[in-house]
N, CA, C and O atoms as CSV, one atom per row, in Angstrom:
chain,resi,resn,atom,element,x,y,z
A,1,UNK,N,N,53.292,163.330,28.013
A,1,UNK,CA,C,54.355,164.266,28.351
A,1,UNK,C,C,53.777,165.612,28.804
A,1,UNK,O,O,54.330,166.646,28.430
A,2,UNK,N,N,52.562,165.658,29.681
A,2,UNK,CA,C,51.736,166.616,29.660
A,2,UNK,C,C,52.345,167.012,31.418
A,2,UNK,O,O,52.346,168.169,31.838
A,3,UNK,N,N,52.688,166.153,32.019
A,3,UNK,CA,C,52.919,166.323,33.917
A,3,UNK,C,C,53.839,167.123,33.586
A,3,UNK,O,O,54.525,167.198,32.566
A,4,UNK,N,N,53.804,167.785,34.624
A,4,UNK,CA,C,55.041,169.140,35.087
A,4,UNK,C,C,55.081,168.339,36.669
A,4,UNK,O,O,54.659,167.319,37.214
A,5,UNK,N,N,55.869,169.525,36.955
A,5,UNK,CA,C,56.583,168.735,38.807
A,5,UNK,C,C,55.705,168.178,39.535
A,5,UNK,O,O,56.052,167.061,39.918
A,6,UNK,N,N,54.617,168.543,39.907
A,6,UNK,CA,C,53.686,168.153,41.052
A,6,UNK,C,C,53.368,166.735,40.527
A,6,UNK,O,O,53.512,165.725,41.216
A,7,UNK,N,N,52.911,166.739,39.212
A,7,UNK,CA,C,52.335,165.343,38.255
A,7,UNK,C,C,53.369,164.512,38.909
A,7,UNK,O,O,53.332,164.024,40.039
A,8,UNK,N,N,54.699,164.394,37.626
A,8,UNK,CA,C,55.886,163.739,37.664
A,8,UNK,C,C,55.942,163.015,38.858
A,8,UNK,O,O,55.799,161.792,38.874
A,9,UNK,N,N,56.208,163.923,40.210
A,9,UNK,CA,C,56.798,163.561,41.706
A,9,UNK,C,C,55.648,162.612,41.842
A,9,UNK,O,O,55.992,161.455,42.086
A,10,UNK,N,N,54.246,162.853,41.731
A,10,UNK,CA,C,53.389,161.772,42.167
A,10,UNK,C,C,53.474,160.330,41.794
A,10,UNK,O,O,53.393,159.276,42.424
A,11,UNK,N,N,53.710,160.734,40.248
A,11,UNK,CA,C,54.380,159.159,39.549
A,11,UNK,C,C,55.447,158.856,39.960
A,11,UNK,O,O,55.497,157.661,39.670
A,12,UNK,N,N,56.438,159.124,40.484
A,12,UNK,CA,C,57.275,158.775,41.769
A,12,UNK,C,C,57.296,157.985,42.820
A,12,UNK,O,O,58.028,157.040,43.114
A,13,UNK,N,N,56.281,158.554,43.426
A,13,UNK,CA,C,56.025,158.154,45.033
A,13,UNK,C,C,55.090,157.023,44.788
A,13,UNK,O,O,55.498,155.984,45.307
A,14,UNK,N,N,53.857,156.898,44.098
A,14,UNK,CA,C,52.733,155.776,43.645
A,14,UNK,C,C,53.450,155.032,43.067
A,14,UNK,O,O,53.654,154.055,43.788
A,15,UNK,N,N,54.284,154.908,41.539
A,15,UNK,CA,C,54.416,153.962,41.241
A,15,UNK,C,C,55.659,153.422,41.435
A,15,UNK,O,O,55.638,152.196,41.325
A,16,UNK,N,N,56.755,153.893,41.689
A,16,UNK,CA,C,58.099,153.884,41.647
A,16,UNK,C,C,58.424,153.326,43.005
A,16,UNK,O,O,59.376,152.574,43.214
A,17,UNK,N,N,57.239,153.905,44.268
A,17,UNK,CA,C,58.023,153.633,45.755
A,17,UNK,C,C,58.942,154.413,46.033
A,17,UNK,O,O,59.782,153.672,46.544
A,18,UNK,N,N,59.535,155.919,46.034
A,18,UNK,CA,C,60.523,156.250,45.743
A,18,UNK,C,C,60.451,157.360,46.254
A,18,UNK,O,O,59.288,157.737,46.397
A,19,UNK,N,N,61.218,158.054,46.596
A,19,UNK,CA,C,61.306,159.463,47.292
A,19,UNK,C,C,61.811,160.419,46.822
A,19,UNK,O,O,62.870,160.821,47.305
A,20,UNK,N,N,61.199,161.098,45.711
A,20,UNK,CA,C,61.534,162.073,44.735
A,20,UNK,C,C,62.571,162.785,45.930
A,20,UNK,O,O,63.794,162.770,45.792
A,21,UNK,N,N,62.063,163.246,46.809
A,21,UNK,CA,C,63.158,164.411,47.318
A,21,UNK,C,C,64.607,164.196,48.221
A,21,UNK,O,O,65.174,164.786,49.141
A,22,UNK,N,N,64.905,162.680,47.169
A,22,UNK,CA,C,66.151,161.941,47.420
A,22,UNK,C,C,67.263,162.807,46.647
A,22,UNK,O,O,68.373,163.004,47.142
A,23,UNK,N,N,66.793,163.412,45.131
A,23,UNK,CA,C,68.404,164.051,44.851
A,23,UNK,C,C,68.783,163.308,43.510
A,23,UNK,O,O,69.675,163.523,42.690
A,24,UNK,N,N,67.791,162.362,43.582
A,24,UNK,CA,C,67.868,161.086,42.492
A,24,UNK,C,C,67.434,161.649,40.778
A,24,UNK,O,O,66.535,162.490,40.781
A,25,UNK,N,N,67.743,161.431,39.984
A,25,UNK,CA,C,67.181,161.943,38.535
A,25,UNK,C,C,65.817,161.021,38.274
A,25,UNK,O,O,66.103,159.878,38.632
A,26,UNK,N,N,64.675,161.066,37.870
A,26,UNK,CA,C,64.371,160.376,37.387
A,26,UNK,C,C,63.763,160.576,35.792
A,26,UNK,O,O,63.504,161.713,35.399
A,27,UNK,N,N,63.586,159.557,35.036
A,27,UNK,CA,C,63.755,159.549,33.585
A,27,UNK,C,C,62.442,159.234,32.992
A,27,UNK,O,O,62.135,158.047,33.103
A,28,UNK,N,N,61.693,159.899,32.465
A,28,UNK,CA,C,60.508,159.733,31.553
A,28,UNK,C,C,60.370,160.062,30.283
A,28,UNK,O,O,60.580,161.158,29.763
A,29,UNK,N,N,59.934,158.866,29.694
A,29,UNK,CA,C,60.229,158.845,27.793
A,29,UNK,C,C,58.815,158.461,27.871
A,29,UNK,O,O,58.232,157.821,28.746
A,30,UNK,N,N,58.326,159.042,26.651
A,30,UNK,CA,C,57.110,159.112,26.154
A,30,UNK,C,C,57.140,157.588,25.360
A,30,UNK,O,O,58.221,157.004,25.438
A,31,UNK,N,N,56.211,157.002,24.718
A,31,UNK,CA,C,55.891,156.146,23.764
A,31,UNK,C,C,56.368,156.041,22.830
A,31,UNK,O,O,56.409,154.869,22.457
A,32,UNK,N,N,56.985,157.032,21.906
A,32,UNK,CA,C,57.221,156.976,20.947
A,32,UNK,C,C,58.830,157.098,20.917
A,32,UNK,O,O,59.569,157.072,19.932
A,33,UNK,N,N,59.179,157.248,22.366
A,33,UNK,CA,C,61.046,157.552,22.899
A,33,UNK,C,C,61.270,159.232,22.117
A,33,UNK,O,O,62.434,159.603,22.259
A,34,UNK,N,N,60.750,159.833,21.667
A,34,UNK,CA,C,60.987,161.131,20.606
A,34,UNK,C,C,61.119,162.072,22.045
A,34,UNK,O,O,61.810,163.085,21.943
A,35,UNK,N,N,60.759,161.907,22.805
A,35,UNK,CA,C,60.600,163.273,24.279
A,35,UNK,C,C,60.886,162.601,25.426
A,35,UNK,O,O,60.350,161.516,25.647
A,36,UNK,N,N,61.572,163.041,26.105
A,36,UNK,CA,C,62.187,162.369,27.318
A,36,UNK,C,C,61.984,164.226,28.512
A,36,UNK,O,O,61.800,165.397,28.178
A,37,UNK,N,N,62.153,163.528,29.890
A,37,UNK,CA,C,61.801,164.589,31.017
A,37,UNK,C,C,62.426,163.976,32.063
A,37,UNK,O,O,62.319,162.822,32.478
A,38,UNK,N,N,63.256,165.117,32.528
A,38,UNK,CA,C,64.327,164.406,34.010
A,38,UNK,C,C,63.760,165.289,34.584
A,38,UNK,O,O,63.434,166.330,34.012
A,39,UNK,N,N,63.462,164.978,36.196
A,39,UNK,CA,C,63.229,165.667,37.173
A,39,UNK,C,C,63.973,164.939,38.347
A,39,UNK,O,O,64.161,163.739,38.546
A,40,UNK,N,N,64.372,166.170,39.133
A,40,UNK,CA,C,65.512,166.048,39.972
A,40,UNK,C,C,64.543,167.280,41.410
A,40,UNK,O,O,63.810,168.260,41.283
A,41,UNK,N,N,64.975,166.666,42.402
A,41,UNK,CA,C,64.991,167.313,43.630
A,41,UNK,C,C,66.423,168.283,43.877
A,41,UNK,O,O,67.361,167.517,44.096
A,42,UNK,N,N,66.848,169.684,43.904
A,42,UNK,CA,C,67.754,169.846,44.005
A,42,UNK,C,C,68.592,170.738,45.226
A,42,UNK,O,O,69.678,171.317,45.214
A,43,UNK,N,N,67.643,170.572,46.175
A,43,UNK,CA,C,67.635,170.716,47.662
A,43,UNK,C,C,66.800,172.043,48.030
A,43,UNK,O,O,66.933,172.665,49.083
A,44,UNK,N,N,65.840,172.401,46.895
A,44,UNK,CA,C,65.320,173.606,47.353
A,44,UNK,C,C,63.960,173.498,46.361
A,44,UNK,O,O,62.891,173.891,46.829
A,45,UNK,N,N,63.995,173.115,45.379
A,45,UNK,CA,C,62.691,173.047,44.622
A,45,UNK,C,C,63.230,171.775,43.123
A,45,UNK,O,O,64.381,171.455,42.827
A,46,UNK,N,N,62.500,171.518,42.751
A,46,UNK,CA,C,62.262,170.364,41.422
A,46,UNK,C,C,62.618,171.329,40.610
A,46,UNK,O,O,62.144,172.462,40.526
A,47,UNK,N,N,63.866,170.616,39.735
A,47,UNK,CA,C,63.705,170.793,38.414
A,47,UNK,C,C,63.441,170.088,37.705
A,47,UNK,O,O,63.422,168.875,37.917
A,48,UNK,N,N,63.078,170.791,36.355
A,48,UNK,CA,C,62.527,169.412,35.212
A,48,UNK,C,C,63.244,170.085,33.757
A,48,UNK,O,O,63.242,171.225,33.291
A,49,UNK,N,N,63.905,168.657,33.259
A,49,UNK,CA,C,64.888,168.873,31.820
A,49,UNK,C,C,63.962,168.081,30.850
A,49,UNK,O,O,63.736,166.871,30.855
A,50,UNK,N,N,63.377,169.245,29.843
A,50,UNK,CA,C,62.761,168.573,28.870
A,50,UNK,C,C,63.217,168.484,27.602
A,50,UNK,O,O,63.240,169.511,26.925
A,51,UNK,N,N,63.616,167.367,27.107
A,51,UNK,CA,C,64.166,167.829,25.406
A,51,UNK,C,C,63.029,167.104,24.486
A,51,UNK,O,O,62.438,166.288,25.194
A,52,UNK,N,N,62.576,167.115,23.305
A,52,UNK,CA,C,62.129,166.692,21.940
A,52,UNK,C,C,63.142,166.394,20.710
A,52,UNK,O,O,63.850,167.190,20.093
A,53,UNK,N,N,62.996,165.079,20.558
A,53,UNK,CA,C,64.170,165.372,18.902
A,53,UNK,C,C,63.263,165.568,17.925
A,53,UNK,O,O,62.041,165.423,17.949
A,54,UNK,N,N,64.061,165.946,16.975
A,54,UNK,CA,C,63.281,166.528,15.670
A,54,UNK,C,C,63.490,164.959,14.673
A,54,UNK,O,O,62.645,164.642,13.836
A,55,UNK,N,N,64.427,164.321,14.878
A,55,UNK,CA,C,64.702,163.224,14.487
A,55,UNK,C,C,65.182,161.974,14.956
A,55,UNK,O,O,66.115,161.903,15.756
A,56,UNK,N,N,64.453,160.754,14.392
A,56,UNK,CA,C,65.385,159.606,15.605
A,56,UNK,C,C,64.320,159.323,17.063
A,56,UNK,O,O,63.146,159.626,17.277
A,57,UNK,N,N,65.126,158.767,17.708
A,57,UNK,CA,C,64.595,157.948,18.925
A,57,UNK,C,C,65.469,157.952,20.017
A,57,UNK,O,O,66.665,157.755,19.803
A,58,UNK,N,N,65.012,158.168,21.295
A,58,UNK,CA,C,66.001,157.335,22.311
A,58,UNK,C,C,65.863,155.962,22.374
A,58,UNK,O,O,64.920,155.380,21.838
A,59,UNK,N,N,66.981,155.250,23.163
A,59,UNK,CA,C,66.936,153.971,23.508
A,59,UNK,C,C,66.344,154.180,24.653
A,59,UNK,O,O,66.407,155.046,25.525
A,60,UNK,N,N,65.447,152.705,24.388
A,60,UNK,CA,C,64.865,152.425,26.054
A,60,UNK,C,C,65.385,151.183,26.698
A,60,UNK,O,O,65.093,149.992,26.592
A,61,UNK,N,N,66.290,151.887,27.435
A,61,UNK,CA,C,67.057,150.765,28.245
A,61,UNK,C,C,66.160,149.622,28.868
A,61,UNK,O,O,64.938,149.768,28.888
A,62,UNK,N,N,66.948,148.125,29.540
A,62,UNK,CA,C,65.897,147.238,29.572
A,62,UNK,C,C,65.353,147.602,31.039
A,62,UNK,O,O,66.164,147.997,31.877
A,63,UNK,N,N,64.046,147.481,31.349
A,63,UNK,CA,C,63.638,147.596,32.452
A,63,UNK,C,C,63.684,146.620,33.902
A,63,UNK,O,O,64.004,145.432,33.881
A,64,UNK,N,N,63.328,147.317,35.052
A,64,UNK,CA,C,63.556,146.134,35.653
A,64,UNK,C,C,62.134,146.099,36.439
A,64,UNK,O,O,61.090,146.030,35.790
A,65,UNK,N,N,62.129,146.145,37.751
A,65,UNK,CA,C,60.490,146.017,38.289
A,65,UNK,C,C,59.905,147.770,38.214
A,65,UNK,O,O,60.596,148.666,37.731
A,66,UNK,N,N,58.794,147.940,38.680
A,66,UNK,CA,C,57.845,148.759,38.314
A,66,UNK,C,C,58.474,149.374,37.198
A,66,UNK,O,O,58.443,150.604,37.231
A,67,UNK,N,N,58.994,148.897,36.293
A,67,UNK,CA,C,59.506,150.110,35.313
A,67,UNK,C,C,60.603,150.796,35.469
A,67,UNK,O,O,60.833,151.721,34.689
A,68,UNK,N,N,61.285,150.559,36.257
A,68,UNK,CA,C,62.244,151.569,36.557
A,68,UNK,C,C,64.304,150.571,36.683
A,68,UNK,O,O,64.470,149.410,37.060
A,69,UNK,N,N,65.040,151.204,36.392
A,69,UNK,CA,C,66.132,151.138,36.306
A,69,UNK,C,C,67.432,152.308,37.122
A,69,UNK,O,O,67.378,153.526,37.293
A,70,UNK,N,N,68.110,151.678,37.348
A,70,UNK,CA,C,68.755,152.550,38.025
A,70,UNK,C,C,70.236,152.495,36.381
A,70,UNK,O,O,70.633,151.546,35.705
A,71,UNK,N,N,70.547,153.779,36.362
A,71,UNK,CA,C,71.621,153.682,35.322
A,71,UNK,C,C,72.742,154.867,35.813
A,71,UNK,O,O,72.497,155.554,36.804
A,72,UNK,N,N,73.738,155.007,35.190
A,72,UNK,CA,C,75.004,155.572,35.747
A,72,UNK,C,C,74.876,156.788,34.982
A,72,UNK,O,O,74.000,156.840,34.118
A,73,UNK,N,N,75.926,158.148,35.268
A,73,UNK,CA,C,75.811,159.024,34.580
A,73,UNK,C,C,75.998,159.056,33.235
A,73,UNK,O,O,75.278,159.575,32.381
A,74,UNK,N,N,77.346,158.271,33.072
A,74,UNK,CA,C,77.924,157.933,31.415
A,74,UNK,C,C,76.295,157.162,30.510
A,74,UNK,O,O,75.837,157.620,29.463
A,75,UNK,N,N,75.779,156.095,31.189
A,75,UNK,CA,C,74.877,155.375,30.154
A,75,UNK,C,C,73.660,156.976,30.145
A,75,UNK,O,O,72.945,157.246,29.180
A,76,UNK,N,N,73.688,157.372,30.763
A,76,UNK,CA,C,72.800,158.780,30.785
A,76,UNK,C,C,73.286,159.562,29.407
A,76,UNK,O,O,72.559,159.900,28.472
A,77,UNK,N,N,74.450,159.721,29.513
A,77,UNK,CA,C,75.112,160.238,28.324
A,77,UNK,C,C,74.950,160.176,26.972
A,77,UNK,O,O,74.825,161.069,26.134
A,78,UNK,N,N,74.980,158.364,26.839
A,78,UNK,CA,C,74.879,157.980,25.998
A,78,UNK,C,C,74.126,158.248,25.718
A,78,UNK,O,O,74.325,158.972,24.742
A,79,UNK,N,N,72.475,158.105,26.066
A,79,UNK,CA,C,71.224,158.150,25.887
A,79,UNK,C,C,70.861,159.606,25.351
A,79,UNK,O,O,70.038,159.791,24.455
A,80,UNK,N,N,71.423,160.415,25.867
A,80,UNK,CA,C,71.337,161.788,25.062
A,80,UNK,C,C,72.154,161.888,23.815
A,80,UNK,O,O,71.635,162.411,22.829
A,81,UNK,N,N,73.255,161.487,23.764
A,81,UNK,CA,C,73.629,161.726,22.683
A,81,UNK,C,C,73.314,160.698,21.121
A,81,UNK,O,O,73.652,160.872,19.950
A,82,UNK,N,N,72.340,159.368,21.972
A,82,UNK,CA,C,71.945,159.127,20.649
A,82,UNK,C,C,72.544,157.437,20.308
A,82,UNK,O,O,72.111,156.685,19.434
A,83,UNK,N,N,73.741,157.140,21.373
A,83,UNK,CA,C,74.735,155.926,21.192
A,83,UNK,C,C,73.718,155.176,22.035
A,83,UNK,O,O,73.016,155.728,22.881
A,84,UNK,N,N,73.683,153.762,21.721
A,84,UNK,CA,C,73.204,152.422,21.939
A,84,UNK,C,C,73.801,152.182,22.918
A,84,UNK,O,O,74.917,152.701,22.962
A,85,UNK,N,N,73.481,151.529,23.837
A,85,UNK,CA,C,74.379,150.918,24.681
A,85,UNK,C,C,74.479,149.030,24.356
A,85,UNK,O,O,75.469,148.412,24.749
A,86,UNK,N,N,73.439,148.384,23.685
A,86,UNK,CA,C,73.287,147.180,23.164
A,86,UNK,C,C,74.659,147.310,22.090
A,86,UNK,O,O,75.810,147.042,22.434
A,87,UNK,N,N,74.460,147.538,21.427
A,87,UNK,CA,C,75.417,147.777,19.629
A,87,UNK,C,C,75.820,149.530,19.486
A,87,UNK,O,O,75.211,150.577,19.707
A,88,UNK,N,N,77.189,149.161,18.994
A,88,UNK,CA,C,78.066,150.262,18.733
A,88,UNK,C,C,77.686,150.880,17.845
A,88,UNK,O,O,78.293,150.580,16.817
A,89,UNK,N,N,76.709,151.878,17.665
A,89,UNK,CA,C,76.391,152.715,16.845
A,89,UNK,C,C,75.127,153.846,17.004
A,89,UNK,O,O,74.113,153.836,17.702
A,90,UNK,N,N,75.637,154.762,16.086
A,90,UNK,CA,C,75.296,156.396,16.540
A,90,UNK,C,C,73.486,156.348,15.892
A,90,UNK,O,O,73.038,156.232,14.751
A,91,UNK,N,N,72.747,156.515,17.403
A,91,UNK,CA,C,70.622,156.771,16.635
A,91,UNK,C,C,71.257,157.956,15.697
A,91,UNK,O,O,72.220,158.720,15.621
A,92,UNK,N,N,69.919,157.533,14.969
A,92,UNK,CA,C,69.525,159.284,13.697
A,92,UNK,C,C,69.676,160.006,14.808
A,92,UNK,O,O,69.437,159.656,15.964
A,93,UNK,N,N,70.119,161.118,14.382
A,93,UNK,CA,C,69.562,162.491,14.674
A,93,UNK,C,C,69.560,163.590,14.555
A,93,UNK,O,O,70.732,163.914,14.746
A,94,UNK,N,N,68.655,164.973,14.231
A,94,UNK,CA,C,68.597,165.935,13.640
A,94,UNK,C,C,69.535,166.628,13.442
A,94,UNK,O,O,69.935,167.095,14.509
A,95,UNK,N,N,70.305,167.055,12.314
A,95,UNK,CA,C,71.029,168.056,12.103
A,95,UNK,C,C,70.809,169.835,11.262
A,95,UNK,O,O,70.687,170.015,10.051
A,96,UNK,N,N,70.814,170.453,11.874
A,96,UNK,CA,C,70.194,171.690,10.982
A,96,UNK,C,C,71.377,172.075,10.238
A,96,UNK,O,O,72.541,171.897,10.593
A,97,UNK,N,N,71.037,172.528,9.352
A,97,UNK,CA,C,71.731,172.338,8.357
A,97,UNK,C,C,73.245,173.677,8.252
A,97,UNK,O,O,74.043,173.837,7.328
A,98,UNK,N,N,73.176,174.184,9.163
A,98,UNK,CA,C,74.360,175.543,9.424
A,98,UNK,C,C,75.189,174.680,9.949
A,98,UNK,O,O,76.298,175.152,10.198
A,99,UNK,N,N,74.960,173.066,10.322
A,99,UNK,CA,C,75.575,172.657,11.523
A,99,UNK,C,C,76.426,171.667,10.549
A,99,UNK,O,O,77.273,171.004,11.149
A,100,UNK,N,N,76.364,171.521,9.557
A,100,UNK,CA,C,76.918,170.658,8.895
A,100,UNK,C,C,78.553,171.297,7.746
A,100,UNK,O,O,78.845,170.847,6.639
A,101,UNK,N,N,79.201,172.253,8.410
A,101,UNK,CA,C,80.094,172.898,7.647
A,101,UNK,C,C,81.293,172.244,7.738
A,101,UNK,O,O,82.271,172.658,7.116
């Protein structure tokens, strides 16, 4: 989880076949699913959305060739907030504790 934009886009274009400066999100989860990184072309320069959980896992949806999947905004959703898309039910995940009133 060390690439920033220039990295990322290269793993793009080499392994993906793909044309980062399509507009397209693309989705990188570390090994352990705990850190995930979207980078997006957004008609003027790359952004990149990085989160870490403090608890829990993402799902790693099933793959298809080089690794890659195409998924909709909602299953995107899900995936942040933690819901399965296999089985109906909510991943761990961190709550600090002000948050629990």
């Amino acid at each position: 989880m060390r690439k920033s934009f220039d990295s990322l886009s290269g793993l793009v274009t080499s392994n993906i076949q793909s044309n980062p400066l399509s507009g397209d999100v693309y989705i990188f989860l570390n090994r352990r699913r705990t850190q995930l990184k979207l980078l997006q072309w957004d008609g003027d320069g790359f952004t990149v959305y990085y989160k870490r959980l403090e608890r829990g896992t993402y799902e790693k949806p099933a793959l298809q060739n080089h690794g890659c999947i195409s998924i909709t905004y909602q299953q995107l959703q899900h995936i942040f907030q933690g819901n399965t898309m296999k089985r109906k039910y909510q991943r761990k995940r961190y709550q600090h504790p002000s948050d629990n009133c």
